[in-house]
C-alpha positions in Angstrom: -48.9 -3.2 -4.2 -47.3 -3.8 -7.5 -44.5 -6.4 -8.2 -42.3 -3.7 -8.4 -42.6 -1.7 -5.7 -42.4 -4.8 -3.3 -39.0 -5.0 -5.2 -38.1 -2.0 -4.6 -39.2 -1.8 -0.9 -37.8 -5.3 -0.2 -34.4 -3.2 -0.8 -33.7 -5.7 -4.1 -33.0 -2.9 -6.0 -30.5 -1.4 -4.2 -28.7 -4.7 -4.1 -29.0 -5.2 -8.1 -27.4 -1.7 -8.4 -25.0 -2.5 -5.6 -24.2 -5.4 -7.6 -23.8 -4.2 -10.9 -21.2 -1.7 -9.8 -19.2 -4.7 -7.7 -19.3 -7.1 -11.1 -17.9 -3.6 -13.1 -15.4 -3.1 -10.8 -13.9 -6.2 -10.7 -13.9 -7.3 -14.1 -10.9 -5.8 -14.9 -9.6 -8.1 -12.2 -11.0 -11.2 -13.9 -9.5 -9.9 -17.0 -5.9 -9.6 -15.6 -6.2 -13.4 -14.2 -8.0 -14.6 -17.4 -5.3 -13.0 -19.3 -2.5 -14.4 -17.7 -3.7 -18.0 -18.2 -4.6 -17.6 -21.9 -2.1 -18.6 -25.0 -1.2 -15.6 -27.3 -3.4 -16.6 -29.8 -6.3 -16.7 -27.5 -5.4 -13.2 -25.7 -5.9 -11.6 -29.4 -8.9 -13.5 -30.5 -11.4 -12.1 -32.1 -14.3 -11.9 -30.9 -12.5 -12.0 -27.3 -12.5 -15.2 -25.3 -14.2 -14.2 -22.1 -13.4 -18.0 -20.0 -10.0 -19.4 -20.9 -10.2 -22.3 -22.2 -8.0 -24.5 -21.7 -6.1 -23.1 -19.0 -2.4 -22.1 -19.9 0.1 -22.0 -16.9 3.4 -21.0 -19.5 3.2 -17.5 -18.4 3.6 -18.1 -14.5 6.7 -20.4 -15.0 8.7 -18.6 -17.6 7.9 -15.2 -16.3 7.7 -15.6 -12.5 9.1 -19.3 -11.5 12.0 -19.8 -13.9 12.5 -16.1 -13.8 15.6 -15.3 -11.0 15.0 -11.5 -12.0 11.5 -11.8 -11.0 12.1 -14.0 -7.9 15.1 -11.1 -6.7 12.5 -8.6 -7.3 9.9 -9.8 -5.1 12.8 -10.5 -2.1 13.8 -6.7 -3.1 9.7 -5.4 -2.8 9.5 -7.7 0.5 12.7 -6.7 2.1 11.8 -2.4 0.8 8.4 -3.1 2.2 9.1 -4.1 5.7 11.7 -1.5 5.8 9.4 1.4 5.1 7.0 0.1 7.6 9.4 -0.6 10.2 10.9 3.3 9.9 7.2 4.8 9.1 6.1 3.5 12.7 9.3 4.4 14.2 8.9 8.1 13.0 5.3 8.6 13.0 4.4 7.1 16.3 6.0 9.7 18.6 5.4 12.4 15.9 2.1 12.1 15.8 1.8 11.2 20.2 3.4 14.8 20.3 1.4 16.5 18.0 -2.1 14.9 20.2 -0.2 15.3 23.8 2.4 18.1 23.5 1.0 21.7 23.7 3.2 22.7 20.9 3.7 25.9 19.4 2.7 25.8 15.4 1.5 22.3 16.3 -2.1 23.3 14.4 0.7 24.9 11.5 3.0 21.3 11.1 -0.6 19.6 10.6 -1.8 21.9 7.7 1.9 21.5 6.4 1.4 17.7 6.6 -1.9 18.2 5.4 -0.8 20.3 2.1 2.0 17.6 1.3 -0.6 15.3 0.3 -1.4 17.5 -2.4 2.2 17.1 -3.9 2.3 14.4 -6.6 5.4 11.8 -5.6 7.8 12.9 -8.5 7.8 16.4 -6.7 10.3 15.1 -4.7 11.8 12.4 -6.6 14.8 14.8 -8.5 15.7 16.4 -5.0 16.1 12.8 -3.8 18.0 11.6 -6.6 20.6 14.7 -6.3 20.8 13.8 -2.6 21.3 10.4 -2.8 23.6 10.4 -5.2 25.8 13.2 -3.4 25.7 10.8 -0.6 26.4 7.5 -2.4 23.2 5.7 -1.6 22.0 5.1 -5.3 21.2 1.4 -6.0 20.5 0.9 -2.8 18.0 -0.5 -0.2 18.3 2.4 2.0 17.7 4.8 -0.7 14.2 3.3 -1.7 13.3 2.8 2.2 13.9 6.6 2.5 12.4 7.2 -0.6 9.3 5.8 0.6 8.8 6.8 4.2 9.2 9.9 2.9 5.9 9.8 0.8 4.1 7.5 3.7 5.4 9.8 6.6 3.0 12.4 6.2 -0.1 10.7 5.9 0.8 8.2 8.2 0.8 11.1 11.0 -2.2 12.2 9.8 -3.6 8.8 10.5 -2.1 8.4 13.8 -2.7 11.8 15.7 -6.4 10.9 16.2 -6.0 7.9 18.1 -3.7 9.4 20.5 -6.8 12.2 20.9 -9.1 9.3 21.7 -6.9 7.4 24.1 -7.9 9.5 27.7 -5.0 11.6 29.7 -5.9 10.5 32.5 -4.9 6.9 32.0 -1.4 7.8 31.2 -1.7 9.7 34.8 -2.9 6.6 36.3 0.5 4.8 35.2 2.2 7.6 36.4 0.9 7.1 39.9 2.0 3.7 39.6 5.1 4.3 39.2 5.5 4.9 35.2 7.6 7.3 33.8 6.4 9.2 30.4 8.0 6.6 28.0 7.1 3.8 30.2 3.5 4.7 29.9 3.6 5.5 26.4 4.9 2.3 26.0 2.3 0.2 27.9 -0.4 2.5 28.1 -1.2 4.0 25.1 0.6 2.0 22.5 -1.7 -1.4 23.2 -4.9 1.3 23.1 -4.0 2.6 19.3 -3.2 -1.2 17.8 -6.1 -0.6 15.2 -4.2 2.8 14.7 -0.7 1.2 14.1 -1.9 -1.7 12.0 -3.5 0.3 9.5 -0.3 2.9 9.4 2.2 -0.1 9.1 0.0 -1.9 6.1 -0.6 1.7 4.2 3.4 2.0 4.3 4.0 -1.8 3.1 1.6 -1.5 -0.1 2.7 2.2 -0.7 5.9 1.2 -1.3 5.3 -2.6 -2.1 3.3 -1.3 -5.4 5.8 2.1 -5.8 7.6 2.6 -9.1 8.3 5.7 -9.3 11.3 6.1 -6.6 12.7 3.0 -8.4 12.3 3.9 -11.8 14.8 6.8 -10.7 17.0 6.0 -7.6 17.7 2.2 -9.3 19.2 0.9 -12.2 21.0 -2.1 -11.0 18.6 -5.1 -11.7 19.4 -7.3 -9.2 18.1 -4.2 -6.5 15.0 -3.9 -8.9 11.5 -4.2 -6.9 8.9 -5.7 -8.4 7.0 -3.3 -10.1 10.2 -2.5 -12.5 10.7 -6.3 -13.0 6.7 -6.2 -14.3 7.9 -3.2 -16.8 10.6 -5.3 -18.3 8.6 -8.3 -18.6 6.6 -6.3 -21.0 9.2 -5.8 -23.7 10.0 -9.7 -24.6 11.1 -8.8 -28.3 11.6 -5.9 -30.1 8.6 -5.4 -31.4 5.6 -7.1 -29.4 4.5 -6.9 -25.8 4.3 -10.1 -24.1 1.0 -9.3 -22.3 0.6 -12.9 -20.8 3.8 -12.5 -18.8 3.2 -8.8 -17.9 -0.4 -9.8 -16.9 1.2 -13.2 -14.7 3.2 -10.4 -13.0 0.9 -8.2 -12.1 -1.0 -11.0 -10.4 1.8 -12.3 -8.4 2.3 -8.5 -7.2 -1.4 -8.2 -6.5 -1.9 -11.4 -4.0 0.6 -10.5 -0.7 -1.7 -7.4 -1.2 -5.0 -9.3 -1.4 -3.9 -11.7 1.7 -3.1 -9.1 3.8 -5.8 -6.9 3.4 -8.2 -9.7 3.9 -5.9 -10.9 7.2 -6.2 -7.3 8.7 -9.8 -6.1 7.0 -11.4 -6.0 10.7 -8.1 -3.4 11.8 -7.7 -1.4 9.0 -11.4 -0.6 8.5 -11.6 -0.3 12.2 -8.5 2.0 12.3 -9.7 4.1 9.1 -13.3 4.7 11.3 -11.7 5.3 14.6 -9.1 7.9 12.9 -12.1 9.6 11.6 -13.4 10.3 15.2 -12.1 13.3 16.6 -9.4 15.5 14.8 
């Protein structure tokens, strides 16, 4: 047998290619972080300056530290965040328990409908909100970007959800009955601890969809001090009138990228876990 077919049977070649495509996608990465520790001159050398050397740390402090606009942007992305979560649950919990329990009628009618909304691009929707919520007075406001948001995550969040309520057996919420449960009681204690992979991975969907959204406050906001982070990266970009500071914009970007990074890595196991268990029975 040949050198290269033991390679190839050993499986080394699959993990070169597997390999390859990991280093592609992630260089862009590296090139964000390398970016945002070079000096101007060194993000426009020429030929480019893969490692930076020596490592710059002017962008983080004058853009992000010593920045008040950036630090009230990423209280505003936290505080929109947990918000969106928080009513996403709230709303698609007990849709989605109906929809898998309830013999409605059009049940298998309001899933296509949640099902074709997907296919809507977010600035469908974003006039019709802006006319309502400025008919109602909630522009510049928290509640207008919470809304905003849940109503993009909403959908898919149900979509998420329904399937765990499928797997989760009838006859246990029976049981609790017997026991002396009512429906909500049971619902509550039952079936709720029985879809935890189901909720964590609906809850953290809804915190980076509207942790990384910028187009519901590119439109409902124009007070800066209610600006999330993703419009406080945008104006970080336009330093002067004519040059984009790209070390700052790049130092942002970062900063908005790691509460993504430490979360997915905190709740890897229940997110992929509640993405393959979703995927079960529809």
């Amino acid at each position: 047998m040949t050198t290269f077919a033991q390679f190839r049977r050993r499986g080394y070649a699959r993990t070169l290619i597997g390999t390859l495509f990991v280093l592609a996608y992630l260089f862009p990465v590296y090139w964000m972080i390398a970016t945002s520790l070079k000096t101007s001159g060194a993000i426009f050398a020429s030929p480019p300056q893969i490692v930076p050397a020596p490592l710059v740390f002017s962008a983080y402090i004058d853009a992000v530290i010593n920045n008040p606009l950036t630090i009230r942007a990423i209280i505003n992305s936290a505080i929109i965040g947990v918000g969106t979560m928080a009513l996403t649950l709230l709303l698609a919990t007990p849709a989605a328990y109906a929809l898998a329990r309830l013999k409605l009628r059009g049940g298998a009618l309001m899933t296509l409908l949640l099902l074709i909304t997907q296919l809507l691009p977010a600035i469908v929707i974003a006039t019709p909100l802006f006319v309502l919520f400025s008919r109602i007075g909630l522009l510049n406001s928290y509640p207008a970007l919470i809304l905003a948001d849940t109503t993009i995550t909403l959908p898919f969040a149900v979509i998420i959800m329904r399937p765990f309520f499928l797997t989760v057996p009838s006859e246990l919420e029976a049981a609790a009955k017997i026991d002396g449960c009512n429906q909500f009681s049971a619902f509550w204690r039952v079936v709720l601890p029985l879809v935890r992979p189901g909720l964590i991975t609906v809850g953290l969907f809804a915190f980076l969809a509207a942790w990384n959204d910028f187009i519901a406050p590119l439109i409902l906001i124009s007070d800066d001090k209610k600006s999330p982070l993703p419009l406080a990266i945008a104006s970080l970009r336009q330093q002067t009138t004519f040059t984009i500071d790209y070390g700052a914009t790049e130092a942002g970007v970062v900063v908005m990228a790691v509460p993504c990074l430490i979360l997915f890595v905190i709740l890897q196991r229940h997110y992929v876990r509640g993405f393959m268990s979703g995927a079960i029975k529809g």
